[in-house]
N, C-alpha and C positions, 0 to 999 in steps of 0.2 A: 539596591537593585539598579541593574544599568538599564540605561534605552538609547535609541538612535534611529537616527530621520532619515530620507534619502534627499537630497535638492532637486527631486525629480519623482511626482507620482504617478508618471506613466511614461512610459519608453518606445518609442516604432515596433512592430515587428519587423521583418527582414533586411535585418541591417550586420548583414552576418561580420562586417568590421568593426562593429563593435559599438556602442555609445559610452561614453564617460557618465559616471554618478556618481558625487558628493555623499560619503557618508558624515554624519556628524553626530559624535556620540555623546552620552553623559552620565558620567561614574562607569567609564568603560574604560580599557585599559590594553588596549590594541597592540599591537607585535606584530613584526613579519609572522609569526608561528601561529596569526590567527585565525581557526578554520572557517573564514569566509565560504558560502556555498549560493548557488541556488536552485531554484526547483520547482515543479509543479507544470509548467510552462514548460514542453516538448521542444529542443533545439534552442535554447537558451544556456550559454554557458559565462565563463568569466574566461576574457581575454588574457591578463596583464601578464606577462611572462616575469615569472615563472606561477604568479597570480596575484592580488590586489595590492595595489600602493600603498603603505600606511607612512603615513608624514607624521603623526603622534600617538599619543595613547587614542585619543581622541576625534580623528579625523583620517579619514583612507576616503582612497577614489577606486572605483573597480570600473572598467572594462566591458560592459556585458554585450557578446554576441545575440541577437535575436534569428530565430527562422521564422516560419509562415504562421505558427500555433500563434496564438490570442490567449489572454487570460490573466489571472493574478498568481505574477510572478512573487514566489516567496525569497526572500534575500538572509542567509543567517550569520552570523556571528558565532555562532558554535553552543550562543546564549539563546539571544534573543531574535526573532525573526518578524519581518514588518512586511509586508505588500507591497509589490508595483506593478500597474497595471501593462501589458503588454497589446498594444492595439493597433491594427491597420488604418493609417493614414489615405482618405482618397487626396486624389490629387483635382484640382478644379479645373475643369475644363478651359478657364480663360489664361490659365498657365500651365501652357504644357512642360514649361522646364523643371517645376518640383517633384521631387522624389521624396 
């Protein structure tokens, strides 16, 4: 049975260029031809043209645009599917230059 992590359990929302996330997998066996997806979370897609990096069986970086929706974003492998939370960041008032 394979499984796989993200390097990241939660991601901004409205960050429509995208954030980069570390997959990291084990007894998994990854391919350009892997149907990487995701879902659940409204305006949330996968950037990487023509779609996710895979460096090995083992390890791909995906891409994911966010919009304004909040929520647990599901991440798949065509296998196996794991959560990442999607959530609005405030910004503190004693710095105004974070986004």
């Amino acid at each position: 049975m394979s499984s796989f992590i993200a390097d990241h359990s939660e991601v901004p929302a409205n960050r429509p260029d995208g954030i980069a996330i570390d997959l990291r997998g084990t007894g998994t066996a990854w391919t350009g031809a892997t149907p990487f997806a995701v879902s659940n979370v409204a305006g949330c897609s996968i950037l990487n043209p023509p779609g996710p990096i895979v460096a090995s069986g083992t390890l791909a970086r995906l891409k994911i645009a966010t919009g304004n929706a909040t929520g647990t974003l599901h991440v798949t492998d065509g296998t196996t599917t794991i959560n990442v939370a999607v959530r609005r960041y405030r910004r503190p008032a004693w710095f105004p230059g974070l986004t």
